[in-house]
N, C-alpha and C positions, 0 to 999 in steps of 0.2 A: 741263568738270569732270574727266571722264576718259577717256583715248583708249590702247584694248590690242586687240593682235592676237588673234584667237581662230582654233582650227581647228572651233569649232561653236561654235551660241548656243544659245538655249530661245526658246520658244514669243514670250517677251517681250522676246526681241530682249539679253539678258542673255547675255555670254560664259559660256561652261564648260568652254571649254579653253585658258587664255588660254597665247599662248605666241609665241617669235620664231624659234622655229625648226621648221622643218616636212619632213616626209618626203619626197625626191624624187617626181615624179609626182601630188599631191597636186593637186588637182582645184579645191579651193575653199579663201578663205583670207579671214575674214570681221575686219571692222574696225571696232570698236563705240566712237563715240563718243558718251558722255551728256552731254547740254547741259540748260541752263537759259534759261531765260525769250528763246528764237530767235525774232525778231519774222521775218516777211516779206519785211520790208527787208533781213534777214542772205541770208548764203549759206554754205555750208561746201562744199568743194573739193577733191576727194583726188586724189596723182597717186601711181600705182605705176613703179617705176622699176625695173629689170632693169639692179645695176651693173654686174655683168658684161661689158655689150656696151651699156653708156650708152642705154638704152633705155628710154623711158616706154611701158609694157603696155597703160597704162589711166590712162583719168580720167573723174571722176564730180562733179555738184555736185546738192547740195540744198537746194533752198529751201523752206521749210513754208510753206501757205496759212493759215496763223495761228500765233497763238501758240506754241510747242510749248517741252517740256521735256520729257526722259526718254533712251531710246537710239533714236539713228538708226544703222541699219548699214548699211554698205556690205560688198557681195561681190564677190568678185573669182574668176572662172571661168577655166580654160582646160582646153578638153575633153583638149587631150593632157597635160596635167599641165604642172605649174610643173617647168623643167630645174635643174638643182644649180646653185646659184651665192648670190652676195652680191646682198640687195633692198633696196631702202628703200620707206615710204610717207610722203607728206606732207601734212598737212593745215591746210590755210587755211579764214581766219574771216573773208569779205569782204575777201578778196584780199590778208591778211596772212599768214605762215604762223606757226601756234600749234608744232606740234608735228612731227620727222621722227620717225618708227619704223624701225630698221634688221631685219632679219631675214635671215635663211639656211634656203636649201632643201638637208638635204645627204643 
Protein backbone atom coordinates (compact mmCIF):
# COMPACT_ATOMS: atom_id res chain seq x y z
CA UNK A 1 0.00 0.00 0.00
CA UNK A 2 2.77 2.17 0.93
CA UNK A 3 6.52 2.00 0.94
CA UNK A 4 8.97 5.37 2.35
CA UNK A 5 12.28 5.78 3.73
CA UNK A 6 12.34 7.08 7.27
CA UNK A 7 15.34 8.12 9.45
CA UNK A 8 13.11 7.01 12.54
CA UNK A 9 9.65 5.36 13.34
CA UNK A 10 7.28 5.45 16.56
CA UNK A 11 6.59 2.77 18.79
CA UNK A 12 4.14 1.34 15.89
CA UNK A 13 6.46 0.93 13.57
CA UNK A 14 4.77 4.33 11.75
CA UNK A 15 7.49 6.66 10.03
CA UNK A 16 8.17 10.24 11.42
CA UNK A 17 10.91 11.27 9.51
CA UNK A 18 10.08 10.20 6.27
CA UNK A 19 12.85 11.23 3.80
CA UNK A 20 15.47 10.27 0.83
CA UNK A 21 17.91 11.78 1.79
CA UNK A 22 20.07 11.37 4.88
CA UNK A 23 23.19 12.90 6.62
CA UNK A 24 26.67 11.25 6.00
CA UNK A 25 27.53 8.84 8.89
CA UNK A 26 24.13 8.06 9.59
CA UNK A 27 23.82 4.92 11.48
CA UNK A 28 20.36 3.51 10.67
CA UNK A 29 17.99 4.15 7.81
CA UNK A 30 14.55 2.48 8.44
CA UNK A 31 12.10 1.21 5.44
CA UNK A 32 8.33 1.10 6.37
CA UNK A 33 6.37 -0.75 4.27
CA UNK A 34 2.45 -1.09 5.05
CA UNK A 35 0.71 -4.08 3.55
CA UNK A 36 -2.70 -5.58 3.61
CA UNK A 37 -4.17 -8.77 3.95
CA UNK A 38 0.01 -10.84 3.52
CA UNK A 39 -0.92 -14.45 3.75
CA UNK A 40 2.16 -16.81 4.67
CA UNK A 41 2.41 -17.93 1.48
CA UNK A 42 3.76 -14.18 0.43
CA UNK A 43 7.14 -12.83 1.01
CA UNK A 44 8.53 -9.40 0.91
CA UNK A 45 12.23 -8.98 -0.06
CA UNK A 46 14.42 -5.85 0.18
CA UNK A 47 17.82 -5.20 -1.32
CA UNK A 48 20.02 -2.25 -0.41
CA UNK A 49 22.36 -1.27 -2.96
CA UNK A 50 25.30 1.13 -2.57
CA UNK A 51 25.32 2.77 -6.40
CA UNK A 52 28.18 4.15 -5.94
CA UNK A 53 30.48 1.11 -6.18
CA UNK A 54 27.40 -1.38 -7.45
CA UNK A 55 27.08 -2.90 -4.36
CA UNK A 56 24.27 -4.75 -2.60
CA UNK A 57 24.88 -3.78 1.51
CA UNK A 58 22.12 -5.82 2.55
CA UNK A 59 19.12 -8.05 2.00
CA UNK A 60 16.27 -8.97 4.05
CA UNK A 61 12.89 -11.02 3.44
CA UNK A 62 9.85 -11.47 5.53
CA UNK A 63 7.40 -13.67 5.72
CA UNK A 64 4.45 -13.50 8.47
CA UNK A 65 3.24 -16.73 10.29
CA UNK A 66 -0.35 -15.59 9.51
CA UNK A 67 -2.23 -13.24 8.28
CA UNK A 68 -0.84 -9.75 8.81
CA UNK A 69 -1.66 -6.32 7.70
CA UNK A 70 -0.21 -2.93 8.96
CA UNK A 71 3.70 -1.85 8.82
CA UNK A 72 6.45 -4.10 8.66
CA UNK A 73 9.89 -2.41 8.92
CA UNK A 74 13.00 -3.13 7.88
CA UNK A 75 16.38 -1.54 9.32
CA UNK A 76 19.33 -1.14 7.87
CA UNK A 77 22.45 -0.59 10.45
CA UNK A 78 26.18 0.15 9.72
CA UNK A 79 28.04 0.78 12.80
CA UNK A 80 30.43 3.15 10.89
CA UNK A 81 27.79 5.06 9.31
CA UNK A 82 26.33 4.98 5.56
CA UNK A 83 29.58 6.87 3.42
CA UNK A 84 28.30 9.78 0.97
CA UNK A 85 27.19 8.50 -2.11
CA UNK A 86 23.91 7.53 -4.50
CA UNK A 87 21.57 4.40 -2.92
CA UNK A 88 18.78 2.63 -3.90
CA UNK A 89 16.28 0.18 -2.04
CA UNK A 90 14.03 -2.50 -3.65
CA UNK A 91 11.33 -4.21 -2.76
CA UNK A 92 9.75 -7.44 -3.95
CA UNK A 93 6.37 -9.10 -3.29
CA UNK A 94 7.15 -12.93 -3.97
CA UNK A 95 9.86 -12.36 -6.08
CA UNK A 96 8.35 -9.55 -8.07
CA UNK A 97 9.72 -6.27 -7.69
CA UNK A 98 6.90 -3.60 -6.50
CA UNK A 99 8.70 -0.63 -5.91
CA UNK A 100 12.80 0.79 -6.12
CA UNK A 101 13.58 3.93 -3.65
CA UNK A 102 16.51 5.89 -4.73
CA UNK A 103 18.22 7.94 -1.92
CA UNK A 104 21.46 10.00 -1.18
CA UNK A 105 23.67 10.13 1.91
CA UNK A 106 25.44 13.50 1.41
Amino acid sequence: EKIVLSKNVDINGNPTEESNSFKEGTKEIFLVIKVKNMKPTDNLTVKWVYLDKNLEINSKTFIPSEEFSGNHVFRIKIAQGFPFGDYEVSVFLNGTQLKTLPFKVN
